[in-house]
C-alpha positions in Angstrom: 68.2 102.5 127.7 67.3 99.7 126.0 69.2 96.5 126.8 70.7 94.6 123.6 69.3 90.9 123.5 72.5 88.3 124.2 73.4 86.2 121.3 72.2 82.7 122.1 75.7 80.3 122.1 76.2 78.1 119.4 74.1 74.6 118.9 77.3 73.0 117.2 80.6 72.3 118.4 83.8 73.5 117.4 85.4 71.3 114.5 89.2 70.7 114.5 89.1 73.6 116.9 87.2 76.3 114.6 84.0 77.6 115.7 80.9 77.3 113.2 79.8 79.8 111.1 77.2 82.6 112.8 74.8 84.2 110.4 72.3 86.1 111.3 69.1 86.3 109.3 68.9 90.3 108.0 65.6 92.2 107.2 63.7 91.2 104.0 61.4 94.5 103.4 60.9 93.7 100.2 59.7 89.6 101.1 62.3 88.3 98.6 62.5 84.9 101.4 59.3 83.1 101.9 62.0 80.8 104.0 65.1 80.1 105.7 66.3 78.1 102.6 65.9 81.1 100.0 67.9 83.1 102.2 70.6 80.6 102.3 70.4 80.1 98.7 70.7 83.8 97.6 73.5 84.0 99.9 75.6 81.3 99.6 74.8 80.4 95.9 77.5 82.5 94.3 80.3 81.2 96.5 79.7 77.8 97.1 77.1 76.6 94.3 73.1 76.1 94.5 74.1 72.5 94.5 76.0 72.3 97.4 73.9 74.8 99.5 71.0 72.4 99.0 73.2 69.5 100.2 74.2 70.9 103.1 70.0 71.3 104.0 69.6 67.7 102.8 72.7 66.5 105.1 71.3 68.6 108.4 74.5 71.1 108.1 72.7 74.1 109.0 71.3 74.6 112.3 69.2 77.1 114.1 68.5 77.8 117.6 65.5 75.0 118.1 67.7 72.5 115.4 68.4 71.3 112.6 66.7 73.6 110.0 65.4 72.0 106.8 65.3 75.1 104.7 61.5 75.2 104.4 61.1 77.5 107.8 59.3 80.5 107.4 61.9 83.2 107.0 62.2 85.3 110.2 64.5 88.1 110.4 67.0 88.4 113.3 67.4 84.7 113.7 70.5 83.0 114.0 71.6 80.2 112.0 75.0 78.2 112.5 77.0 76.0 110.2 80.4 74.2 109.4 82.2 75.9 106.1 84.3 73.0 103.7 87.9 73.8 104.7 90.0 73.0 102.1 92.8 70.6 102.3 96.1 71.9 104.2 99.7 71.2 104.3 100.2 70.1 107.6 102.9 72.2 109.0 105.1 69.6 110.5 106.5 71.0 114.0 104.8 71.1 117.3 103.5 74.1 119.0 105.2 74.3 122.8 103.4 75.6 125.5 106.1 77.6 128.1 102.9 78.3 130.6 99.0 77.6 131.2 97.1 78.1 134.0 93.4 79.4 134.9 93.7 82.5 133.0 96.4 82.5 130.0 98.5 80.2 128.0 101.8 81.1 126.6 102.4 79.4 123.7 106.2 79.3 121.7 105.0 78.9 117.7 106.8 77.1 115.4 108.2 79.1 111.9 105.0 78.9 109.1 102.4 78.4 111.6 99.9 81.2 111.7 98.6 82.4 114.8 94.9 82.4 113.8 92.5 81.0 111.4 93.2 83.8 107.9 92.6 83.0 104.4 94.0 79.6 102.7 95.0 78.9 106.4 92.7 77.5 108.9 92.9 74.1 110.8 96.9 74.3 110.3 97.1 77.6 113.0 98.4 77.7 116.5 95.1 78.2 117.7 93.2 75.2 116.3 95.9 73.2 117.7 95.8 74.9 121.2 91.9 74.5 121.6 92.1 70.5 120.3 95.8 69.4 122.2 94.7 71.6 125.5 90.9 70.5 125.3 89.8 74.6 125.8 87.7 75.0 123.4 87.2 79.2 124.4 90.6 80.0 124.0 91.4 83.3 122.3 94.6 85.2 121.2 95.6 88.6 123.0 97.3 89.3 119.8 98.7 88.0 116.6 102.3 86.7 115.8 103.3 86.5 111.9 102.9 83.2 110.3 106.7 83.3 109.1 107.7 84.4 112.4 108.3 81.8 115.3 108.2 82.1 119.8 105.8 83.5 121.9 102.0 84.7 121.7 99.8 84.7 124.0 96.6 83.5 124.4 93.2 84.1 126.6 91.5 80.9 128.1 88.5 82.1 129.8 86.2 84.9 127.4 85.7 87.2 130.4 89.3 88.0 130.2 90.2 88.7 126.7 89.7 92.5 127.2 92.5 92.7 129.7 95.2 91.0 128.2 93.7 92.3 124.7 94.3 95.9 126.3 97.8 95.0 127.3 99.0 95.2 123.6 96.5 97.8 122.6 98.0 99.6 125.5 101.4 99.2 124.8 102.1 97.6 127.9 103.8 94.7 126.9 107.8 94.7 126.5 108.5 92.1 123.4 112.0 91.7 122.5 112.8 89.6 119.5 115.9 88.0 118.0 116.9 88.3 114.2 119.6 87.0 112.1 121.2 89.1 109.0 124.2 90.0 107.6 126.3 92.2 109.1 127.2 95.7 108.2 129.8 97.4 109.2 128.6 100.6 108.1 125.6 100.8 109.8 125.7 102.6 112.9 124.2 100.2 116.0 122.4 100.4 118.1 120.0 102.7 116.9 116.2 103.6 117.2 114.3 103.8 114.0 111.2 106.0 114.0 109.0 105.6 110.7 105.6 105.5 109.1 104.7 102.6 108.1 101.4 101.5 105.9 100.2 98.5 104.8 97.5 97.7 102.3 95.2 95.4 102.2 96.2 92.6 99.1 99.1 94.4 98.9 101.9 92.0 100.6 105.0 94.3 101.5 104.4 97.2 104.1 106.4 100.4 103.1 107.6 103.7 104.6 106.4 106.8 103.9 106.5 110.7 104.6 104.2 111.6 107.4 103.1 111.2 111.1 105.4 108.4 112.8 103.4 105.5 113.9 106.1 103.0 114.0 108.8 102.6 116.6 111.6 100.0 117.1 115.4 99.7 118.8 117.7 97.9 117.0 121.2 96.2 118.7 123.8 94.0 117.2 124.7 91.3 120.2 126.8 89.3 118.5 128.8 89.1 115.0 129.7 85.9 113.4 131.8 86.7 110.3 129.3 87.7 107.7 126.0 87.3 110.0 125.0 89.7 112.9 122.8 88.5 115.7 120.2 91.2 116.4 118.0 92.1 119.3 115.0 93.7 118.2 112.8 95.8 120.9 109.7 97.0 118.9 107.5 99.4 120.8 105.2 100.2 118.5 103.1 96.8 116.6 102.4 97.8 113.1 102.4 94.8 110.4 106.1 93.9 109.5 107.5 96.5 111.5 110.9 94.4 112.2 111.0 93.5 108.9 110.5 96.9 107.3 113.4 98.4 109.8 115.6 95.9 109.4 115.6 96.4 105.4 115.5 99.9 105.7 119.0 100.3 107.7 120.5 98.0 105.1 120.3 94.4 106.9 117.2 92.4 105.8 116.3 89.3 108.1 118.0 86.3 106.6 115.2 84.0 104.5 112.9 87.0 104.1 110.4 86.3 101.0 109.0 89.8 101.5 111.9 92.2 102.0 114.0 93.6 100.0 112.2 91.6 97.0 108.8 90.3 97.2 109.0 86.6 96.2 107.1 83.9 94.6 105.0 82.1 97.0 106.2 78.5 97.5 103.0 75.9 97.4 103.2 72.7 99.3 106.1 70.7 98.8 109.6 69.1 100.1 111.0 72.4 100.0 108.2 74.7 101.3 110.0 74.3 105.3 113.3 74.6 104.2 114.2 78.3 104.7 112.5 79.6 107.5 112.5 83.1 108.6 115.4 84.4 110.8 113.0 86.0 113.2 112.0 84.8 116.7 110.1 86.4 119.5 112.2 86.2 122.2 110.5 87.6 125.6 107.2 89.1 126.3 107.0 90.8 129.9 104.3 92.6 131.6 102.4 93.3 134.6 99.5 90.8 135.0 96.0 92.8 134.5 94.4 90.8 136.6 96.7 89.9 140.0 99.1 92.7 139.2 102.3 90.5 139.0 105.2 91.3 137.1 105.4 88.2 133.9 108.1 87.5 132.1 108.0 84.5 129.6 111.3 83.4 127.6 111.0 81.3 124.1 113.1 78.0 124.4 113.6 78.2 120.5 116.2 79.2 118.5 117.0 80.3 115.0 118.7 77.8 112.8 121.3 80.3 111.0 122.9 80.6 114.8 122.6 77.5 115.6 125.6 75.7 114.7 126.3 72.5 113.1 122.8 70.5 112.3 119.9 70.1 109.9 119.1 73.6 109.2 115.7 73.0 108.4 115.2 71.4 111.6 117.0 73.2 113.7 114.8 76.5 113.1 112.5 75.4 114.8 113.7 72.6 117.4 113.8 73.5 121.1 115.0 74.0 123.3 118.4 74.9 121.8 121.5 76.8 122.4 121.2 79.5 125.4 121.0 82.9 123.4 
């Protein structure tokens, strides 16, 4: 069996804690690229501009694996070539990421509200991620999964790239017990605590998940632990990880989470602004526990966060966030 050859690592350092761009030069059968700079051209014309492609050759932005590459290379197919994309500018999401564990193998991190977890569309240097690699100086760390951007507490995430697949496998495995904590109204109609069982699809552009008729892929127990008149205090234990699951159970028994833009009604987007903090989501993962793939010891990791709606008196648009906070 033929052994694939190993991609060589890349000549550029992370920026702002995103890695460069990794293109690798396809086959030309018909010789449409005399060089490295048509290539680049008929690729990246369209989206950026022929302008600012041939800037970025004249400033030294792309790179190969011998160096900087001028653009007047002879084309060779299978070659790699690295660069840094434009980010554009970003709100900067004002609240610190905490970090509730590190050592040689994982990092437990407890996310602020409107932080997303990775690098995904218009959000990019602003993610728990590029934060983690930059304040931590570990520039290979890598997520084991992904925690909503409006949802706040604990992800985890993979320091060493050997790794990954193990604590990548806990969560594709279903090995992992994640119990989160909600705010919405209460019902007294709605019979708690109950397990919801539902399929649940989610299309791509398309930003609310729904249900539907068919094979259940989507599992989570719902409890009320605490009423305070109109609002309920939920524990949520999803074992199942589809997109929005919490979020579509909750609004299908009746009892969307408080400050949800999504569910029941899909709402206008806020853009940057005073107010675009203001009303965070009443959602927070609480606990993740599980056996450690590696050692084999039992983990259990608590957020120190807590959810502004239950907070008590206080800056509500601070106090989603803050920690560490009332005892839950």
């Amino acid at each position: 069996m033929r052994r694939r050859s190993r991609t060589p690592a890349a000549p550029l350092a992370q920026r702002d804690g995103i890695d460069p761009v990794r293109v690798r030069l396809p086959a030309d059968p018909d010789g449409a690229w005399a060089t490295v700079g048509d290539h680049l051209m008929g690729r990246f014309a369209g989206a950026i501009g022929a302008d600012r492609v041939a800037s970025m050759l004249r400033e030294g932005r792309f790179v190969g694996a011998d160096g900087v590459l001028l653009g007047t290379e002879a084309y060779r197919a299978g070659a790699y070539v690295w660069f840094h994309r434009d980010f554009a500018p970003e709100t900067p999401v004002p609240f610190e990421v905490s970090v509730v564990h590190r050592d040689e193998r994982i990092v437990i991190a407890d996310k602020p509200h409107f932080l997303a977890t990775t690098p995904r569309g218009r959000h990019i240097t602003e993610t728990a991620l590029a934060r983690l690699r930059r304040e931590l100086a570990l520039p290979a760390l890598q997520p084991a999964h992904r925690l909503d951007r409006l949802t706040a507490g604990l992800a985890l995430f993979v320091v060493r790239p050997e790794d990954r697949g193990a604590y990548q496998g806990l969560f594709s495995g279903r090995r992992v017990r994640k119990e989160y904590e909600a705010v919405a109204a209460y019902e007294p109609g709605v019979a708690l605590p109950v397990t919801v069982r539902s399929r649940i699809v989610k299309e791509r552009g398309v930003m609310a998940a729904r249900e539907e008729a068919g094979e259940v892929n989507a599992e989570s127990r719902i409890e009320l632990v605490e009423r305070r008149g109109a609002l309920g205090r939920y524990r949520l234990l999803p074992a199942t990880g589809r997109t929005h699951q919490l979020r579509v159970h909750m609004n299908g028994l009746g009892l969307p989470i408080l400050n949800d833009p999504v569910y029941p009604v899909v709402l206008p987007e806020r853009g940057p602004g005073p107010g675009e903090f203001e009303a965070p989501l009443q959602l927070l993962a609480r606990v993740l526990e599980f056996v450690d793939p590696v050692d084999g010891r039992v983990r259990r990791f608590e957020s120190a966060r807590h959810l502004a709606a239950w907070a008590g008196p206080g800056p509500r648009h601070l106090a989603a966030w803050a920690g560490p906070g009332p005892s839950a």
